[in-house]
C-alpha positions in Angstrom: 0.0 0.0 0.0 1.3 3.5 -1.0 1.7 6.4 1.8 -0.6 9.4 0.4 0.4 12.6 2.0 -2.9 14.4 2.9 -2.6 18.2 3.1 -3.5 19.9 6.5 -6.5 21.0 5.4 -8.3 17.9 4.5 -7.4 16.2 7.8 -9.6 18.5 9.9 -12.5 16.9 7.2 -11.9 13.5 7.6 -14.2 11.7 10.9 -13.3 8.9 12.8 -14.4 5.0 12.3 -17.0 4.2 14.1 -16.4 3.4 17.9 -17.7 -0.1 17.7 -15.3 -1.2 14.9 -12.4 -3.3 16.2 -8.6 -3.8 15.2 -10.1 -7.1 13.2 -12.9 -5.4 11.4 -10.5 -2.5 10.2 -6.6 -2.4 10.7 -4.5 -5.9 10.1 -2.5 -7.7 13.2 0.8 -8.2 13.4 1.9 -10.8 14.9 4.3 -10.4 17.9 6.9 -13.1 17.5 9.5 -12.0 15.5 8.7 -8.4 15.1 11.0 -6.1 13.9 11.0 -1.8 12.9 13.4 -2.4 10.4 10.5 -2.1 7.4 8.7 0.4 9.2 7.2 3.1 6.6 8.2 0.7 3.4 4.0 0.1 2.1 2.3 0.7 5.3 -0.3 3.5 6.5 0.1 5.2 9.6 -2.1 3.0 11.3 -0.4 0.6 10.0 3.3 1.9 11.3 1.6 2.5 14.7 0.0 -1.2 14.8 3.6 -2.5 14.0 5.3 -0.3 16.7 2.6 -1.6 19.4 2.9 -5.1 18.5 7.3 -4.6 18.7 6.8 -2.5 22.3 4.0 -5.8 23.4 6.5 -8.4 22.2 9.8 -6.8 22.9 10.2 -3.8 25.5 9.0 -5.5 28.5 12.1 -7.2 30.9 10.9 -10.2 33.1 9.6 -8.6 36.0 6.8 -6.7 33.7 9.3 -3.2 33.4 9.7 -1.4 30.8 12.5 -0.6 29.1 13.7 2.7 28.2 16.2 2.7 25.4 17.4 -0.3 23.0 20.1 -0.8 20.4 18.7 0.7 17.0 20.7 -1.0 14.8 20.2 -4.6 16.2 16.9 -4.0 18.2 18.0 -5.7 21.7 19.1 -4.6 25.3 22.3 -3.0 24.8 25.0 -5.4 26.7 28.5 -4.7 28.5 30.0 -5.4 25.4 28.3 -2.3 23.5 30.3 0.1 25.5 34.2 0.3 25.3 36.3 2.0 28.2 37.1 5.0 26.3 33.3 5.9 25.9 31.9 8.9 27.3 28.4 8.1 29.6 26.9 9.3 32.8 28.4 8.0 35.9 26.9 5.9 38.0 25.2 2.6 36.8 26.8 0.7 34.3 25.8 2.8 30.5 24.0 -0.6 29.5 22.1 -1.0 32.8 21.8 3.3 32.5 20.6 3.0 29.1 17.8 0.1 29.6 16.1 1.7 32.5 16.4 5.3 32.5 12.7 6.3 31.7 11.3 3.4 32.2 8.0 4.8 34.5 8.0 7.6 32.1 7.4 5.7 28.7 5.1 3.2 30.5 2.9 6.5 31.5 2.8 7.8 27.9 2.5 4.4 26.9 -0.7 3.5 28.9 -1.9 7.1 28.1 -1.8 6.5 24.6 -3.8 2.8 24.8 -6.8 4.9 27.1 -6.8 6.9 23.8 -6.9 4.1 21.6 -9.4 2.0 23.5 -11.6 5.7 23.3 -11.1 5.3 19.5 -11.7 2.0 18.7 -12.9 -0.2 21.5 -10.5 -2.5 20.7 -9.6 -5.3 22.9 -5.6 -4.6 22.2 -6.0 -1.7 23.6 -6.9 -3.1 26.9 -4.3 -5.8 26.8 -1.6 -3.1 26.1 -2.9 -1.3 28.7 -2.9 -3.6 31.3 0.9 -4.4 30.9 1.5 -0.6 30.9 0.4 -0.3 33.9 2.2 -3.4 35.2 5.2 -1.5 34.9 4.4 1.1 36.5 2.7 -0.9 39.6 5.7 -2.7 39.3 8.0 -0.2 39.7 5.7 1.5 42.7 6.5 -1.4 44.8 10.0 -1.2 44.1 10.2 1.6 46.8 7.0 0.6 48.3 9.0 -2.0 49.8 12.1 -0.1 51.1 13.0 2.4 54.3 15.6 4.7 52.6 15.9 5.9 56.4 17.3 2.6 57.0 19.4 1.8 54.3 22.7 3.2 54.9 26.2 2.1 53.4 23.7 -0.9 51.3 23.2 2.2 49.3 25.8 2.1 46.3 26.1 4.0 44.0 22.4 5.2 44.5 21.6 1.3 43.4 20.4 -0.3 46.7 20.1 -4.0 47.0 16.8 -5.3 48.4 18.6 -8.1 50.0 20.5 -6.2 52.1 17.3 -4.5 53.1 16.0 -4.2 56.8 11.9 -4.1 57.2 10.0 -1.3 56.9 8.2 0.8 54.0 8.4 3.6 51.8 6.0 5.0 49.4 4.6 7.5 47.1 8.0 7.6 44.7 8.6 6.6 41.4 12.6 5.7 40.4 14.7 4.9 37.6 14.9 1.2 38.2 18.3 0.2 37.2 19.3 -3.1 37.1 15.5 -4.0 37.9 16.0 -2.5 41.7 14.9 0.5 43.4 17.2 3.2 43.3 17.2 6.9 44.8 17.2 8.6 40.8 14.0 9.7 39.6 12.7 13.2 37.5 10.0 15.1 37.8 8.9 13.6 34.5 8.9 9.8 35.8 6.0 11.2 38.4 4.3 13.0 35.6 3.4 10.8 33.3 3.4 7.7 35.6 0.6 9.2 37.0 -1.2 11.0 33.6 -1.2 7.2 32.6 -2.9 6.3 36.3 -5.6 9.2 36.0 -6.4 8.2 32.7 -6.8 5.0 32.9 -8.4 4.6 36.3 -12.1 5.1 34.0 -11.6 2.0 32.2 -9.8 0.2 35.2 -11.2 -2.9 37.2 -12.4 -1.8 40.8 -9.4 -3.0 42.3 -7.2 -1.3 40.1 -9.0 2.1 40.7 -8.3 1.3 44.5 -4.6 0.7 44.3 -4.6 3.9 41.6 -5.8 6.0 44.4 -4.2 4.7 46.7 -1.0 6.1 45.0 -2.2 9.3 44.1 -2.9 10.0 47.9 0.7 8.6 48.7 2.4 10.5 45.8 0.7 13.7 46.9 1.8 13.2 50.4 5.2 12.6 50.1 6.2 15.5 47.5 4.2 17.7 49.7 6.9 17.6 52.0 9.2 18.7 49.4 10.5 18.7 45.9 14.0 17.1 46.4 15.3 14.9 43.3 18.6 13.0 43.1 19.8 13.4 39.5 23.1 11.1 39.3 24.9 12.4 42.8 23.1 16.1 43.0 20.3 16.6 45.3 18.2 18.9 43.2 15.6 21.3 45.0 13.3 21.9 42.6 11.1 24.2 44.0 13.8 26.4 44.5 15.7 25.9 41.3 15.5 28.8 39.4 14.3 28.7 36.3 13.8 25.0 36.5 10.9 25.3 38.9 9.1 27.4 36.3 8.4 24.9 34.5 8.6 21.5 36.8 6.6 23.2 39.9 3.6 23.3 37.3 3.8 19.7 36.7 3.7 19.2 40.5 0.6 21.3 40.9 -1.3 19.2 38.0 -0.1 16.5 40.1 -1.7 17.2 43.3 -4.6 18.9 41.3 -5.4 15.0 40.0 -4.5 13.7 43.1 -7.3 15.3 44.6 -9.7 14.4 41.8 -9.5 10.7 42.5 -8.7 11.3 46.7 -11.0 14.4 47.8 -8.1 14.9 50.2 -8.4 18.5 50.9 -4.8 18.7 51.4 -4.2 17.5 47.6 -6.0 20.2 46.9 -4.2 23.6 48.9 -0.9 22.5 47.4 -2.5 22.8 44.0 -3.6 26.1 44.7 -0.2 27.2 46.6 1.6 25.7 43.4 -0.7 27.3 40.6 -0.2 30.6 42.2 3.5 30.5 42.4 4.2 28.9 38.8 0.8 28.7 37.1 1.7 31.1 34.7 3.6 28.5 32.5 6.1 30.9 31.3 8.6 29.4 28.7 12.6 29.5 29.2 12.5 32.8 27.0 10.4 34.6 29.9 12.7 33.9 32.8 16.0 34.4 34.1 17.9 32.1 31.0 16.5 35.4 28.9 16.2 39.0 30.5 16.7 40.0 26.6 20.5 38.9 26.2 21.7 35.7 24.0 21.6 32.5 25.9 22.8 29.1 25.0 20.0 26.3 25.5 20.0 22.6 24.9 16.6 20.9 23.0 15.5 19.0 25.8 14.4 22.5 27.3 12.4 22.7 24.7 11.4 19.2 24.1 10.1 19.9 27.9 6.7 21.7 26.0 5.2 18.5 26.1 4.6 18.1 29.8 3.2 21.5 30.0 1.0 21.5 26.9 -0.5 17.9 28.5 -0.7 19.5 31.6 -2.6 22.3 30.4 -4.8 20.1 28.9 -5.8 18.2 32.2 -6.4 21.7 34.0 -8.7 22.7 31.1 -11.2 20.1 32.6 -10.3 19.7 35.8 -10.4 24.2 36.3 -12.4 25.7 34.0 -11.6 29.2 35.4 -8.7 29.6 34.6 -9.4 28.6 30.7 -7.3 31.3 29.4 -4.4 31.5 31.1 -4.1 27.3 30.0 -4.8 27.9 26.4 -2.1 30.9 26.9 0.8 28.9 28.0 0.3 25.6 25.6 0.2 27.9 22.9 3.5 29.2 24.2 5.3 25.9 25.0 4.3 24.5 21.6 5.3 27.7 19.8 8.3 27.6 21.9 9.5 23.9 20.9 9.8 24.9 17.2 13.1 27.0 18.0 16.0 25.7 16.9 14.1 23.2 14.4 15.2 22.3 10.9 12.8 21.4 7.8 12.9 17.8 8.5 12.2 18.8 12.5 15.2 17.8 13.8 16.5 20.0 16.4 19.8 21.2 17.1 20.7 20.0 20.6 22.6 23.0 21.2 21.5 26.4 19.8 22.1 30.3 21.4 18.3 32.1 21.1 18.1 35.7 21.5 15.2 35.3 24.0 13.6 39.0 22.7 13.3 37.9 19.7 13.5 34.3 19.2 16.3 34.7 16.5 18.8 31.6 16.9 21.5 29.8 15.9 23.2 26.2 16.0 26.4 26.2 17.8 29.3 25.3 16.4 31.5 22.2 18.0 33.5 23.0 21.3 34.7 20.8 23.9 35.8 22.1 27.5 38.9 21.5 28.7 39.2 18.1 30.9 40.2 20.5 33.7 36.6 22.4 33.3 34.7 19.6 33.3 32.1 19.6 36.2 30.7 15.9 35.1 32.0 12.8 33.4 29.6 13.0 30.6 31.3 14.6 27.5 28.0 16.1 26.1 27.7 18.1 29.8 30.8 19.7 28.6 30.4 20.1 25.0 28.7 22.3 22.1 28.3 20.3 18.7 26.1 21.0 15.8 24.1 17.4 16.3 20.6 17.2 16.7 17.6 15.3 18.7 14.5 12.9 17.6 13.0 14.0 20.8 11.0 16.6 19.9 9.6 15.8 16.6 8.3 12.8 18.4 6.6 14.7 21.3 4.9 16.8 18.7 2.6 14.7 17.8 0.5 14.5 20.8 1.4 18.1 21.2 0.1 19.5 17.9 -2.8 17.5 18.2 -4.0 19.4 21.2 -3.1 22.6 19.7 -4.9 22.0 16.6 -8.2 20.8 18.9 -7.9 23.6 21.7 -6.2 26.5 19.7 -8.8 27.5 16.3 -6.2 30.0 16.0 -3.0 28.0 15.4 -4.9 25.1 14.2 -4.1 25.1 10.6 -0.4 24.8 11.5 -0.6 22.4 13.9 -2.4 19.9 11.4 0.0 20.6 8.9 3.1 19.5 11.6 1.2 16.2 12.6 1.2 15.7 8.9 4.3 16.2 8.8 5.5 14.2 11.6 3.5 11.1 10.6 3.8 11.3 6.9 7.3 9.9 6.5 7.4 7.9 10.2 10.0 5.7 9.2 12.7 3.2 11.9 15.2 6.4 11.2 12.8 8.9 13.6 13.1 5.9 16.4 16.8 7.1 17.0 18.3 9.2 19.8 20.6 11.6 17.8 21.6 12.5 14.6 24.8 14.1 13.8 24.2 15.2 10.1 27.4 17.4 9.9 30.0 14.3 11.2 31.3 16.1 14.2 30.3 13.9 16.5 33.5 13.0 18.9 34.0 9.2 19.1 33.6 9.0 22.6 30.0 9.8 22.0 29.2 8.2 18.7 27.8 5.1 20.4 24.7 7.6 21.2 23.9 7.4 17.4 22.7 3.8 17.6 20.1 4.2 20.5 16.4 3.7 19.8 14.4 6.4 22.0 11.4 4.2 23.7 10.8 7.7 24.3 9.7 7.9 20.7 8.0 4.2 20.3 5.0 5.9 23.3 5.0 9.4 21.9 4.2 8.3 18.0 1.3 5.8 19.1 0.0 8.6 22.0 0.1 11.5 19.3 -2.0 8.9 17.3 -4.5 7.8 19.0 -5.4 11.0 21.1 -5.8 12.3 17.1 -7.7 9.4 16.3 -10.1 10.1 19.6 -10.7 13.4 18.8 -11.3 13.3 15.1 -8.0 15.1 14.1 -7.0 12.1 12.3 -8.4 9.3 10.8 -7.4 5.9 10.1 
């Protein structure tokens, strides 16, 4: 079957199948064993591509213990080993870069992931939908009791490396935290983003869930909201960040935290849930982008993508707010125009974006940097890219476009037509290529870091199939 592009205009036209028509009816299977990305695009439709990408997350990105994975080997589509890494190779410190690598937003993809099959069971009604879904949230139940299980006020020297053996363990109980399992265990590393869409998932599933799902979903909103109430400290590889006291990177983070609570209290009633909201959304719930705080003030400033790529959250989080505080309509619809507007800087034609870029933040005029390289003496991490400017560029944010431009073009009349016209674009040509980490189309990339041009994002695999189906849903797209 031949791809037809279909202009921007003519998607807004085109309805959705009926609700009662399943996968069998409409869209062939693919069978799990044996599935591979490597023909992805050659002949198929979208739904198509995104049918294929399911059936590879189903049958591949799941370890033993029901986790996902995070990122895989592009070129040979397996865990990366020991053996993919030589000494010289520049990684983060801490866990090994294969263990790093297979785990490192592993609650975050199974959020988007389980958000994206509540979308497609809304489209469809499609059995697959609920099976996917059901192992999405295994993952993230899964990775809950990880710390469920632990006293980190107990653990002491077991503690390595911020890997902790449960083993080694005494009794007692934590809760309310999502990590970065590495090497299947709990660990003290998490992100604001491994809450966020852990718990996006949660809320939007928790319609379609059995009772006793809905139970143990509330019962971690209530814990989730409890412990972060206390306070915002993340440990990210060695730093203890405060993040309501990071400036700017409370900006945008603190916002998340407030949606958080704000659905916390949704499912809970816990009055409690609800002040910190309100605290939170008057401190930060202006959702102003990097170009409106201190990284700006009118002077050049040297970003990295994944401050933009950061839109995402915001323009998701906006979206849950427009329901769950009708208000304050305006000043939502405001900022996810911003963030999405935002995200576009430093893009190229094919929407790539340059991973490092310096923005004028008055006027939004920017530029790629060129390649530079500290010296060793002014490094303040390990990582060579921490210390480093080069003209490469990221997936990451094409990918997270899709579900981002499909709220724009439903919530936004006035920045509609473009936003069509980007999900076009973004699922036109969806081939195994826009599955990768980085790109490095100017062959500057160091050797110590070339090994990060052969990652598959799973980052990517959960975005494309959300994007998808919340289009799909919400008659942006059809099949």
């Amino acid at each position: 079957m031949k791809l037809i592009r279909i202009p921007f205009w003519l998607a807004g036209l085109l309805t959705l199948i009926s609700p009662g028509v399943t996968r069998s009816q409409s869209e062939p299977a693919v069978k799990a064993e044996g599935v591979s990305l490597r023909e992805l695009g050659t002949g198929h439709s979208v739904a198509e591509r995104i049918r294929l990408i399911e059936q590879f997350v189903r049958g591949r990105y799941f370890d033993p213990a029901g986790l996902m994975y995070s990122h895989l080997n592009w070129q040979e589509e397996r865990l990366f080993t020991p053996a993919d890494f030589a000494a010289g190779e520049s990684t983060m410190p801490g866990p090994e870069p294969h263990q790093w690598m297979s785990y490192e937003n592993s609650p975050f993809i199974s959020g988007v992931l389980l958000t994206a099959q509540c979308y497609h069971y809304a489209a469809t009604k499609d059995a697959d939908a609920l099976s996917l879904a059901q192992k999405a949230y295994g993952s993230i139940d899964a990775n809950y009791r990880l710390t469920e299980r632990r006293d980190p006020r107990r653990e002491g020297p077991a503690q390595k490396a911020g890997i902790i053996d449960p083993t080694e363990q005494p009794g007692g109980s934590s809760s309310g935290f999502f990590c970065k399992p590495y090497y299947g265990q709990a660990t003290d590393h998490t992100s604001t983003e491994q809450h966020f869409w852990a718990l996006v998932g949660l809320y939007r599933y928790w319609s379609i869930a059995s009772p006793e799902v809905r139970e143990r979903i509330t019962q971690i909103f209530r814990e989730v909201s409890r412990r972060w109430r206390a306070g915002y400290k993340i440990n990210y590889f060695g730093e203890t960040w405060d993040i309501e006291q990071s400036y700017p990177r409370a900006q945008r983070h603190m916002f998340l935290w407030a949606v958080i609570h704000r659905m916390a209290y949704e499912l809970t009633q816990e009055r409690a849930a609800l002040d910190e909201f309100h605290r939170l959304d008057a401190l930060f719930g202006a959702m102003p982008t990097p170009r409106e705080t201190a990284w700006g003030l009118g002077r050049p400033s040297a970003i990295s993508t994944e401050d933009r790529s950061f839109h995402v959250q915001m323009v998701v989080a906006a979206e849950i707010l427009l329901g769950l505080e009708p208000a304050n309509r305006e000043r939502y619809l405001r900022g996810m125009r911003a963030w999405w507007n935002y995200s576009q800087i430093g893009q190229r034609e094919d929407l790539l974006s340059y991973y490092f870029i310096k923005i004028d933040a008055q006027t939004g005029a920017w530029e790629k940097l060129p390649a530079a390289i500290k010296p060793r003496a002014l490094w303040r991490s390990a990582f060579m890219l921490q210390n480093a400017t080069l003209p490469i560029c990221w997936y990451g944010t094409r990918e997270r476009q899709a579900i981002s431009s499909a709220m724009v073009a439903r919530y936004a009349p006035e920045e509609a037509g473009r936003a069509r016209e980007r999900l076009n674009l973004i699922y036109c040509d969806l081939s195994k290529e826009h599955l990768k980490w980085f790109a490095d189309p100017e062959g500057v990339m160091p050797s110590e870091l070339r090994w990060m041009l052969n990652v598959m994002q799973g980052d990517a695999l959960a975005f494309y199939s959300l994007g998808y189906w919340y289009a799909r849903a919400n008659g942006i797209m059809s099949p």
